[in-house]
Steps between C-alpha positions, in 0.01 A plus 500: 500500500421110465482597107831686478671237660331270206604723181903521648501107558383434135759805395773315667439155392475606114779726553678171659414253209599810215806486686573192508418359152537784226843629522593082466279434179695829366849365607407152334359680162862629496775237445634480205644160377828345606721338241777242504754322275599163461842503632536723809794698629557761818558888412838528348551057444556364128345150392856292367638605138304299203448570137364784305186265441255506777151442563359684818161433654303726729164524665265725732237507785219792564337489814154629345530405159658349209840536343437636129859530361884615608684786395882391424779718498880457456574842629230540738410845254361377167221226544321294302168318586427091458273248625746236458593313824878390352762621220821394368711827455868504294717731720742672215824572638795654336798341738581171629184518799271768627250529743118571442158620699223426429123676714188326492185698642142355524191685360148402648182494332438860669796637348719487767890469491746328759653829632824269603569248160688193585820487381806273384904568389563257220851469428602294173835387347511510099567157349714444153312410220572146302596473156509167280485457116162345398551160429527342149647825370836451468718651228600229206900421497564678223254786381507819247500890693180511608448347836185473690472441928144460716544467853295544828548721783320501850514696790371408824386842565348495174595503148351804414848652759791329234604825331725401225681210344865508441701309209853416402747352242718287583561603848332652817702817442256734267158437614270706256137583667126371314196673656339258767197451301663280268544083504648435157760718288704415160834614433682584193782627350363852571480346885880443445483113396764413329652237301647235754465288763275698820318445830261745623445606907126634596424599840244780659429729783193671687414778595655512826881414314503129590640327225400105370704212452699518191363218220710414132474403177569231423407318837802275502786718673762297294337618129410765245327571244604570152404819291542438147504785223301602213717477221249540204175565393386131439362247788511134465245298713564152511262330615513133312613158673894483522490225292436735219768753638759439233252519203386828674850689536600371159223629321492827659916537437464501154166658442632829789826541366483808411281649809638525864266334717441412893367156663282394770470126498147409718534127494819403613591478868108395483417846433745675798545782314175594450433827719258431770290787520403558167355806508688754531838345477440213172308778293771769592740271339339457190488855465827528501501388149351605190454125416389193642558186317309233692567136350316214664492102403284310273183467675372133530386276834807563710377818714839514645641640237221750429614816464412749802181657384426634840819680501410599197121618566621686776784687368453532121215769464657721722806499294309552141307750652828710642599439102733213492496255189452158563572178221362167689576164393336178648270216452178470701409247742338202375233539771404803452189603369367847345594808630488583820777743632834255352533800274389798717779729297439405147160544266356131485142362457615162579680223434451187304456173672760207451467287246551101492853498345676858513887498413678778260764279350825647392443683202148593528467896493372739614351715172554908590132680421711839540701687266857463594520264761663180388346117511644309797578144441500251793795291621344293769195355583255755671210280679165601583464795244205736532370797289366834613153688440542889524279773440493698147700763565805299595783443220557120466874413392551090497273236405617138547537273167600162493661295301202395235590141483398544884181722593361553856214676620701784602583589151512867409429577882630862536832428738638868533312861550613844558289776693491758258618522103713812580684583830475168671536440899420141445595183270403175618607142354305184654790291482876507601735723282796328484359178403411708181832546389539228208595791282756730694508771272117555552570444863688802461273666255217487780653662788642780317183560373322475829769751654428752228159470540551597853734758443831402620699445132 
């Protein structure tokens, strides 16, 4: 009996202790993780209207373990896993505001989700995108049909939301769309430009309709711009000091009489109406001409008067090679030495250095080395004259010869080259054409035959 009583104490008291301990360790082994956001809100509260832009941050706790990840969704069906602890999310609405979820659940290192994610309303208001015109762009005064804008657009709910860009002439009436994508565009007459004076409107929207300020062209509220038209095949680049001006126009009068012919003067209104954003809108204007006389000074010390070889550099070969013809006319600086990239468009070795005393009095000549191209006689002085080296292959056309009673060490230095024999896109002179016009008739003689050469008599 006394051992009976024994075996059912020890029964009860395991019984007792299974009782009391197992069914707790099992509850505990349980629990999934608990989750919570950085901004909190009661069932059916929204945290205050903000932008599309927001960066959320959540967290979790396991009782008996470690949190591994979150599951995220934004329509508490479709989720996707992370082990970030924070994201910035772009809400994309299509009206003026809208109101988004967002469910965070934590996953433990036993693979256990928070049955109950925490949870947020985020309401946001769209915000109108800015427009401005990119600074140092502006349109010259007066310019030929092909005109080139850049501008910048931002969005404070991010620019990847501005959906198109919107342009006008002359008023804010006919807004015409550009995809969204774009920041710079160049009109031309097939754009509608005409000849005349013009101001141009830009503005954009987003995707959600809101529109931008409204930004024009020219800047100044009180001005336009002038479009003027192509009226021949022929353009005339000035680009020599004003002082020389009047020897310029004269020349070019009597030697162009007989050919209709545009002008773009680059120097005066120090250099205004040069475009600013060469590429597209200075080599689109080029092409709009079959020609391209550029005539530059007489080379020498004063570098002010240089013509604009990096204008040049950067605009030239993309003209020859879209098949325009090009005659240029200048002297070389006096500083410059060999090659380099001064004549990026045209087929030279190098260039011959300066010599002690360098002038091309009037009357020295330039002897033609090609059939039918006339001697050209000089009628000023032309300082600082330099010769050209050019590879085989490359037709020469003027040497320089002075006056025997007078030689200089740039003596039969070869003055004037042409690309190619037949076909030309190219004739170069190293000094100033129309200080070569002591004989007018062959002033006359070598520009027709130039034109012919490039096929427009």
């Amino acid at each position: 009996m006394k051992i009976f009583l024994k075996l059912s104490f020890l029964l009860v008291f395991f019984n007792f202790f299974a009782s009391c301990s197992d069914p707790v360790s099992e509850k505990y082994q349980l629990l999934p993780p608990e989750t919570h956001l950085s901004v909190f809100s009661m069932p059916g509260d929204t945290i205050a209207p903000g932008a599309t832009i927001k960066k959320i941050n959540w967290w979790g706790d396991s009782p008996n373990g470690f949190v591994t990840g979150y599951m995220i969704s934004f329509d508490s069906l479709n989720w996707g896993f992370t082990t970030k602890n924070d994201s910035t999310f772009i809400f994309t609405i299509q009206g003026s505001d809208s109101t988004f979820r967002i469910w965070v659940a934590a996953v433990d290192d036993k693979g256990r989700i928070d049955p109950s994610p925490a949870s947020n309303l985020y309401p946001v208001i769209n915000s109108a995108p800015i427009m401005v015109f990119d600074a140092g762009t502006d349109l010259p005064d007066t310019a030929y049909p092909v005109l080139t804008l850049k501008w910048t657009a931002t969005d404070p709910d991010g620019n990847a939301t501005i959906k198109n860009f919107f342009w006008s002439l002359d008023d804010t009436s006919n807004f015409r769309p550009v995809p969204g994508n774009l920041s710079i565009m160049t009109l031309t007459k097939d754009s509608g430009i005409t000849a005349g004076a013009h101001r141009i409107f830009m503005k954009c929207i987003d995707n959600a309709g809101a529109q931008s300020n409204i930004v024009r062209m020219p800047l100044d509220s009180t001005k336009s711009f002038y479009v003027k038209p192509v009226t021949g095949r022929v353009l005339l680049i000035k680009d020599m000091p004003l002082n020389e001006l009047n020897d310029l126009n004269n020349y070019f009068t009597q030697s162009l009489d007989t050919v209709k012919y545009d002008v773009l003067d680059i120097k005066s209104y120090s250099g205004k109406l040069i475009p600013k954003i060469v590429n597209p809108m200075f080599i689109e204007t080029l092409k709009l001409f079959k020609v391209v006389i550029w005539s530059g000074n007489r080379g020498g010390q004063q570098t002010a008067y240089d013509p604009n070889f990096t204008l040049a550099q950067n605009s030239i070969p993309f003209y020859l090679a879209a098949g325009g013809k090009l005659l240029w006319s200048s002297g070389i600086p006096d500083n410059f030495i060999g090659q380099g990239s001064l004549f990026n468009f045209a087929p030279v070795d190098s260039i011959k250095s300066s010599c002690f005393i360098q002038f091309n009095f009037p009357g020295d000549t330039l002897t033609s080395t090609m059939s039918g191209y006339p001697d050209l006689i000089a009628n000023q002085f032309i300082a600082t004259t330099r010769g050209l080296y050019f590879p085989s292959n490359v037709s020469s056309m003027y040497k320089l010869k002075y006056n025997p009673a007078r030689p200089y060490c740039l003596d039969d230095s070869f003055i004037g080259i042409k690309d190619v024999n037949n076909n030309p896109k190219l004739i170069l002179l190293v000094m100033p054409v129309y200080y070569l016009n002591g004989n007018t008739n062959n002033s006359k003689s070598f520009i027709k035959k130039v034109f012919t050469e490039f096929g427009i008599l």
